[in-house]
Structures are given as C-alpha cells and as structure tokens.
N, C-alpha and C positions, 0 to 999 in steps of 0.2 A: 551665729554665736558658737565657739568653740567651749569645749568643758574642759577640765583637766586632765580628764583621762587621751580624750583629743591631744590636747599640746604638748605632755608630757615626754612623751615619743622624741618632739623636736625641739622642746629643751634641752634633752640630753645630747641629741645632738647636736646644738650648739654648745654646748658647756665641753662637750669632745672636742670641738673645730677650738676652744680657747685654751684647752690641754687641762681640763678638771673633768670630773665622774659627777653626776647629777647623783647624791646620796641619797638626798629624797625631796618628793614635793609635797607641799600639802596644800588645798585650801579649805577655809575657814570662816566663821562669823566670830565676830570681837565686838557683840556690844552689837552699834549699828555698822562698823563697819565691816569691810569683806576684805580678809587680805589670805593673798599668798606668799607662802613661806618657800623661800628654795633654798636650799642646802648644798653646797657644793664641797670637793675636797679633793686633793691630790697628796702624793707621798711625801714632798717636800713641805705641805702645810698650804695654808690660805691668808692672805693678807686680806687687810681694807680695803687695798687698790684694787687685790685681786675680785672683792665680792664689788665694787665698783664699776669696773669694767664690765663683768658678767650680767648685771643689773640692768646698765645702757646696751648692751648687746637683747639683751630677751626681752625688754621693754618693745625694743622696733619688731622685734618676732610674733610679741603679743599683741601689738596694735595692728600688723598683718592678719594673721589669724582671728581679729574682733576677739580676742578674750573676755568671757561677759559679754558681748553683746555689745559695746562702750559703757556700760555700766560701769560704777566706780571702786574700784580695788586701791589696795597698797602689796608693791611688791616690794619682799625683805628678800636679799639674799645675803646668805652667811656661811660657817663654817660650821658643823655640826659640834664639833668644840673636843676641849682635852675630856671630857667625860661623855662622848659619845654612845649611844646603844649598841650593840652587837646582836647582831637578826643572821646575818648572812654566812656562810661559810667562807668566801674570802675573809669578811671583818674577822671571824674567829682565828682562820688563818694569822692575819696581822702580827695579832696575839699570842702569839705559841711560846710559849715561856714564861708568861706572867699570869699574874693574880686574876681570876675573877670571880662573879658573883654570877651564877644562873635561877634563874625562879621557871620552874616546871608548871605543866599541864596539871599534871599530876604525880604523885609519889616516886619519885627513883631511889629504890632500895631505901625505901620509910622515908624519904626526903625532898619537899618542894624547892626548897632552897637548896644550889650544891655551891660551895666553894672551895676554889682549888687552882692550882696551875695546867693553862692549856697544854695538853700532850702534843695532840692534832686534831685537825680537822680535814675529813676527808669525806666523798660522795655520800654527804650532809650528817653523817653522824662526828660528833664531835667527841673527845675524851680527856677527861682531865682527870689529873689524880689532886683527890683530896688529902694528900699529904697519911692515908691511910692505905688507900689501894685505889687502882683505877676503874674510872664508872664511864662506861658509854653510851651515850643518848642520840637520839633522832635529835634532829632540829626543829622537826617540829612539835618536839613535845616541847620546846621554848617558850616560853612565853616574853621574856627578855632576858637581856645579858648583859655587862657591863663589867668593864675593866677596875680592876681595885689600883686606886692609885696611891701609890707610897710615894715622902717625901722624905727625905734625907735632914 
C-alpha cells in the first residue's frame, strides 16, 4: 500500500511528463469517504480536458502503486482556481505588481494582516509596499497569502 507522501513524488512527475506543475495534493476523509484532491496548473491556465486527461493519466499510476491498498477513494483533479493561495516564493513572484492580502505569524511592525503591492520576492523574503512604505518579511512568518482581485 503506498501513502501520499509515497506517490506524490510520481505524480508530479507525471503531471511534468503532461506539461503542468503538481500545485498540490491532499488526502482526506469526507464523511465516509476517502478522496484525493490534486491540483494542477500551468502558465497558460488549465482546462476540463486538461484536468481530464491528467485524472486518466495518475488513475493507471495509482492503481500501479496500490494507492490505498485497493481500498476505495475518489480522485478530483482540478485547477487551484483564479483565487489561489500564495505559500511559495515563485507564486509570490507571479505576482509582482499587484494587490495582496498577507496574514502573519505574528506582528509585522504592529500588524498581522499586511496589504499592499508585491515589490518582490526573492531568497524567500518577500516585500510589498503598503502604499505607505516598504515592509519586508520572511516567508515563513506566512501564514497565508492571496491575491486581491479587482474587477473593472
């Protein structure tokens, strides 16, 4: 029986071999059932077909592997979406120029919550000016991040 820390590895490498980045995996309990969630994305975006294909691709990987044991899951694969989290220093990268929301560890200069526009992001410290002066944190005093979306 493999676990997810097990097959994670070889998901990503297959979601590479299909031209997407494994965002992230999770598994999970819902009630009685047992499902895992996989998250895929590339720069150009992710379609149906796309989370489709990827599904029937790691479906035969998983039954290689005894995922579970044959025990019974549900696998979702999807797009982490237009309101994604921001963990990573590339994701923050992405970002450079726009709005976001960060929630801290703890206090940065009096403040858990910062918001402001990405400066940069570089060997894991990130900086954004809050539209008052620039404040620069660790990433891991993160706790999450998220992009402020404006609509016109």
């Amino acid at each position: 029986m493999s676990s997810l820390e097990q097959v994670e590895p070889i998901i990503a490498e297959k979601c590479v071999d299909l031209g997407f980045e494994l965002f992230e995996a999770r598994f999970f309990r819902a009630g009685s059932r047992s499902i895992l969630r996989i998250f895929i994305d590339r720069p150009k975006g992710v379609t149906i077909a796309d989370c489709e294909n990827v599904s029937t691709a790691l479906s035969v990987i998983l039954d290689v592997e005894n995922f579970m044991g044959g025990k019974p899951y549900t696998l979702e694969v999807s797009s982490p979406g237009i309101d994604r989290p921001l963990r990573s220093e590339r994701e923050f990268r992405r970002v450079v120029g726009r709005e976001v929301t960060v929630n801290c560890r703890e206090p940065v200069q009096g403040k858990t919550v910062l918001r402001g526009t990405v400066v940069r992001c570089e060997n894991d410290i990130l900086c954004i000016d809050d539209h008052e002066q620039q404040i620069e944190l660790s990433l891991d005093q993160i706790v999450s991040g998220k992009e402020e979306l404006r609509f016109k």
